[in-house]
C-alpha positions in Angstrom: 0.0 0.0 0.0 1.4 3.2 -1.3 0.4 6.8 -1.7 0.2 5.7 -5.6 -2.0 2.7 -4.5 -4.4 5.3 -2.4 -4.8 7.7 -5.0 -5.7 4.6 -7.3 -8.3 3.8 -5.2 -10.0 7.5 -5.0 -10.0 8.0 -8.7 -11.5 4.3 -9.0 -14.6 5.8 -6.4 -14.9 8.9 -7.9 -15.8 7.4 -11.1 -18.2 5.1 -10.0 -20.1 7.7 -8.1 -19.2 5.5 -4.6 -19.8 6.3 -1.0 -18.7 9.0 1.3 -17.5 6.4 3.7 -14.5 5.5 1.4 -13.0 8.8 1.9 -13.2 7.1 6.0 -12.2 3.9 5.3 -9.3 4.9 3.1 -8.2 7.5 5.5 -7.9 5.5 7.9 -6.4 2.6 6.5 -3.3 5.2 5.1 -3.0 6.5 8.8 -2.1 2.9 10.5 0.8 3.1 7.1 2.0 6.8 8.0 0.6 8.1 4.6 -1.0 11.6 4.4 -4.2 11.2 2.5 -5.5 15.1 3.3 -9.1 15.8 2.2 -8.7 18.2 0.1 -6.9 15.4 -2.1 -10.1 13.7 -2.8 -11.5 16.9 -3.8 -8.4 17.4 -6.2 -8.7 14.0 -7.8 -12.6 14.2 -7.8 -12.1 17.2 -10.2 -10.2 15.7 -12.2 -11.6 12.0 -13.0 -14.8 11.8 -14.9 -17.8 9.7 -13.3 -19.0 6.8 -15.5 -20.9 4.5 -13.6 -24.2 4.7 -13.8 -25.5 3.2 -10.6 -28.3 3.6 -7.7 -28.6 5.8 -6.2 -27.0 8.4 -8.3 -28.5 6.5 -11.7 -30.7 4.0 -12.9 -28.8 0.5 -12.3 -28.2 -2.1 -9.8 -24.9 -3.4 -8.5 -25.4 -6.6 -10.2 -25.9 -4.7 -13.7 -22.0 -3.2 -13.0 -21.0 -6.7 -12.1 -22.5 -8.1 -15.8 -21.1 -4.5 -17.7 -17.5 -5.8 -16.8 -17.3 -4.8 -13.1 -14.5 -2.6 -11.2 -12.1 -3.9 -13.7 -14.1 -2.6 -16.6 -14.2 1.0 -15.0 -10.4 0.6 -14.2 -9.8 0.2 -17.8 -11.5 3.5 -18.8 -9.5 5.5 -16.0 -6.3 3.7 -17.1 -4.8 7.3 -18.4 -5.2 8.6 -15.2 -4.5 6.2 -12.9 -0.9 4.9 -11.3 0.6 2.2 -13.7 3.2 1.1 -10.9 1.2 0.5 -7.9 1.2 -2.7 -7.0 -1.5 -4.9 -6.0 -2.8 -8.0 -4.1 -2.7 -10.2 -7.1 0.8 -10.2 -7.5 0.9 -7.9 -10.3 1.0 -4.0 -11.1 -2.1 -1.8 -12.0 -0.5 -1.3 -15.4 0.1 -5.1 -16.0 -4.1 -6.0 -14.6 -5.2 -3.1 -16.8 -3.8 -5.3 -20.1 -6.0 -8.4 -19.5 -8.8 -6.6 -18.3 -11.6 -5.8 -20.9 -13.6 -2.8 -22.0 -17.1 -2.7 -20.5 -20.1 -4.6 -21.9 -22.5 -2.3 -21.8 -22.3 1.6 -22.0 -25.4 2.6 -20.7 -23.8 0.9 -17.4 -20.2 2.1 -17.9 -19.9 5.0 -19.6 -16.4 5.7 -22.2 -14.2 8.6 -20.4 -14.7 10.4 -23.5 -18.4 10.5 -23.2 -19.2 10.5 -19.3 -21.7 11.2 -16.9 -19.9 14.0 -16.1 -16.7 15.7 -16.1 -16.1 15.2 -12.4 -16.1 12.6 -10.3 -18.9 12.1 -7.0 -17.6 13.3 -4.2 -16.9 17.2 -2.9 -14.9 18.4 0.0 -16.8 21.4 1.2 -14.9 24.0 3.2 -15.8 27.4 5.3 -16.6 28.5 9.1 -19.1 25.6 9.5 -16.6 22.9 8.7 -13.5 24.3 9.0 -11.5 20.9 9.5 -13.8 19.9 6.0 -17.3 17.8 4.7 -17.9 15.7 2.5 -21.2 15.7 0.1 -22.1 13.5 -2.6 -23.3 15.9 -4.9 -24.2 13.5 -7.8 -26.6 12.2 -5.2 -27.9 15.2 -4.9 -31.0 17.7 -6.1 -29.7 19.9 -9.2 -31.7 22.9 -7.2 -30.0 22.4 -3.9 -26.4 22.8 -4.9 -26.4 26.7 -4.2 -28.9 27.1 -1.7 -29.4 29.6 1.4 -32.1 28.4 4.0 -32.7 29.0 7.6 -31.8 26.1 9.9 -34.0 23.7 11.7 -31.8 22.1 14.7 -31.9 18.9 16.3 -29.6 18.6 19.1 -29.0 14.5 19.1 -30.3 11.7 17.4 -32.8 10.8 20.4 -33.8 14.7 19.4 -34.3 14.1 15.2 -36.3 10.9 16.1 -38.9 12.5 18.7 -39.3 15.8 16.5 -39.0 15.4 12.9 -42.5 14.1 12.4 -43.9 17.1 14.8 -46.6 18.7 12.7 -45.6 21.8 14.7 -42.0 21.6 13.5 -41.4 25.1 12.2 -39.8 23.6 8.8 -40.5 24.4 5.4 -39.2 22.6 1.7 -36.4 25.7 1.9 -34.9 24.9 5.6 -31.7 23.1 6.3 -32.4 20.7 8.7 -28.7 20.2 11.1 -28.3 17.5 13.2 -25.2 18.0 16.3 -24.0 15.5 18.3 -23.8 13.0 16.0 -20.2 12.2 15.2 -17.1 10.1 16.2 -17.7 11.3 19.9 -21.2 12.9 20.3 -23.0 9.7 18.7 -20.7 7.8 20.0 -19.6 5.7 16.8 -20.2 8.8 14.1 -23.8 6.4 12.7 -25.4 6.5 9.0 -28.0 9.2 10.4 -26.9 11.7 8.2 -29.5 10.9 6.0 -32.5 12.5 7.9 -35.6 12.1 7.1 -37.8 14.6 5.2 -40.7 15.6 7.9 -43.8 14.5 7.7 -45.8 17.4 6.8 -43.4 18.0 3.7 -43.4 14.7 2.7 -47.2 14.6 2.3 -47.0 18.4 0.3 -44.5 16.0 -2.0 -41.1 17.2 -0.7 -38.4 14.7 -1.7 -35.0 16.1 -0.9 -34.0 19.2 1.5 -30.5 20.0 2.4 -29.3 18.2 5.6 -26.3 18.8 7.2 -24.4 16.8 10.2 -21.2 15.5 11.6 -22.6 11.6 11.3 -22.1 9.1 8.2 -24.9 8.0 5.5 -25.1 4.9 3.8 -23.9 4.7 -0.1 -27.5 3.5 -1.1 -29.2 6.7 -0.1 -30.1 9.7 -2.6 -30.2 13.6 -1.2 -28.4 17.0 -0.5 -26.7 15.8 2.3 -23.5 16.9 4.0 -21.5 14.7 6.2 -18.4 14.2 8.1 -18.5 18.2 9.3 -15.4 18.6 11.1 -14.6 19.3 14.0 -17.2 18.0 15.7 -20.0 19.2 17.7 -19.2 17.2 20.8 -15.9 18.7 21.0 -16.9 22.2 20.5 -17.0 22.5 16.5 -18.8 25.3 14.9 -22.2 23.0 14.3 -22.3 23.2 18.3 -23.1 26.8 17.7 -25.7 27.2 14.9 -29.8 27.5 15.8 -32.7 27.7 15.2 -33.0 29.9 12.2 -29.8 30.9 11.2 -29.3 31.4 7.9 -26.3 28.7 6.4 -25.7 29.2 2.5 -24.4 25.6 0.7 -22.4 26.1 -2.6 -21.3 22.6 -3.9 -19.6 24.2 -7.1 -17.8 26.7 -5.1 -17.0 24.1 -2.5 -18.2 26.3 0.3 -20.4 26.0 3.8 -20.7 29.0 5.5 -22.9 30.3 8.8 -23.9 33.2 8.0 -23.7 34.7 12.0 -22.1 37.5 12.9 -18.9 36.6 14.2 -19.3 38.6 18.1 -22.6 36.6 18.2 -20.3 33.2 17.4 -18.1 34.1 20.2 -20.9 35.1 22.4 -22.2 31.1 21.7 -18.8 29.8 22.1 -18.4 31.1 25.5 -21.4 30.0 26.3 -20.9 25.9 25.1 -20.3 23.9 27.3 -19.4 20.1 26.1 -21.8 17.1 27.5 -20.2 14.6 29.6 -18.9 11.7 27.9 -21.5 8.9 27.7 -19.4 5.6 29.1 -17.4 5.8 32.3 -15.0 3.3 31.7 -13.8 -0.4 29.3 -13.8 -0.1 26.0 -16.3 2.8 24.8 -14.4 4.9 27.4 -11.1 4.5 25.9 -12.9 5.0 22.4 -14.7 8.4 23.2 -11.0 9.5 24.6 -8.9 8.6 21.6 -11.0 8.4 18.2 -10.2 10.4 15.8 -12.1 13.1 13.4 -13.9 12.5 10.5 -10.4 13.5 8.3 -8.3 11.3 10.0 -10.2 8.5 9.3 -11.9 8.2 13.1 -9.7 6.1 13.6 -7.4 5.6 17.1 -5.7 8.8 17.5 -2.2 5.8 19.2 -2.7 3.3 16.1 -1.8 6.3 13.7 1.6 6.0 12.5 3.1 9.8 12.2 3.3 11.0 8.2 6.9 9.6 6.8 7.1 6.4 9.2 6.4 3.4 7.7 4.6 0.6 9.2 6.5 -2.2 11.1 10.0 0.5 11.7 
């Protein structure tokens, strides 16, 4: 596993149109090998590699259609210009030596050519700005055309117990235009960082036909779900990240193109909130879920144990 190998593996995502978790998983996984995989890498390398999968829930097929069109390997074989020839991998053999057995996909309405793809850029987006200072991740190909650039007031829910026992509230001062924020929800404050990123759309919209709103969090969300959905804000609300500080009503303005999140609060009123935070208690005393609250990482280092991280330029097993 190499920084060559990593990179690989982004482009490879990117074109399918894959899950946020990856940037996670592969985070992670470079951290326990001393390798810098910074956020704003994916973003980079999302920009740059077309996406031409198309596949639920950001198009029409299923995973087994992928599998039939010629699979991973298929999509590798359109990327091969952009991807590392060198790496090696587990089968013994290079990239660049797999990419000349492997065949050209089956089916183009599945895998698209990379001269005629579903779009220029890849599916992921690292969003930055006072909100997520540390970085978020959306999957914007997942996401509503309409929501991309969009300035709504927020609707707050201050834990996951709170989302669940108000967002079907027909009283719920929500309408198709808020951004609904859910705090508390990440590597500490959930504990565990769920898939609850994905909220659901209130009741009362759904039955006016509301499909998709802009939701924003510092939890996960499953590959398989569709929406304007921001994850992975960092830092996190349980340890005092700007998402602690937003309510009720404040205005938030979301620009996926410009790769912005910003809280649009006066910044004397910010501090004013700050001083007044105060973080909960940590929910486990002491065994194992102690020891996890007090040394997981954030969202962009992988959330991983802060003392299994090997530091940038060491290598594994030195």
């Amino acid at each position: 596993l190499t920084r060559k190998a990593f990179e690989n593996a982004i482009r490879t995502n990117a074109a399918i149109g894959g899950s946020t978790n990856a940037v996670v998983h592969l985070v992670a996984i470079a951290g326990r090998l001393g390798i810098p995989v910074p956020l704003d890498r994916f973003d980079e390398l999302s920009r740059q590699t077309p996406w031409l999968v198309n596949l639920k829930p950001s198009g029409e097929f299923q995973m087994e259609e992928l599998f039939d069109a010629g699979g991973v390997p298929a999509v590798m074989k359109e990327l091969a210009p952009l991807l590392r020839h060198e790496a090696m991998t587990v089968t013994g053999s290079t990239v660049g030596e797999n990419l000349e057995r492997f065949r050209v996909a089956r089916r183009r309405d599945v895998i698209a050519a990379r001269e005629e793809p579903r779009s220029p850029e890849g599916g992921l987006a690292i969003l930055r700005g006072n909100l997520c200072p540390d970085g978020a991740v959306i999957k914007h190909i997942a996401s509503s055309p309409r929501f991309q650039k969009h300035r709504g007031q927020a609707v707050v829910f201050r834990s996951i117990d709170d989302l669940r026992a108000r967002i079907d509230d027909p009283d719920l001062p929500v309408t198709a235009d808020s951004i609904l924020v859910l705090q508390n929800a990440g590597p500490v404050g959930a504990p565990g960082m769920p898939e609850v990123g994905f909220m659901p759309i209130p009741a009362k919209l759904l039955r006016e036909g509301v499909r998709d709103m802009v939701r924003i969090s510092d939890a996960r969300m499953s590959g398989t779900s569709y929406g304007t959905v921001v994850l992975h804000i960092a830092p996190e609300s349980a340890i005092g990240g700007p998402l602690a500080l937003v309510r009720d009503g404040d205005w938030i303005d979301l620009d996926v193109e410009g790769r912005h999140l910003h809280l649009d609060v006066p910044d004397d009123e910010l501090a004013r909130r700050r001083d007044d935070w105060r973080p909960a208690p940590l929910t486990f005393d002491r065994g194992y879920r102690r020891l996890y609250q007090l040394h997981v990482t954030q969202a962009p280092e992988g959330c991983d144990f802060d003392f299994l991280r090997l530091p940038a330029g060491r290598q594994a097993g030195v």
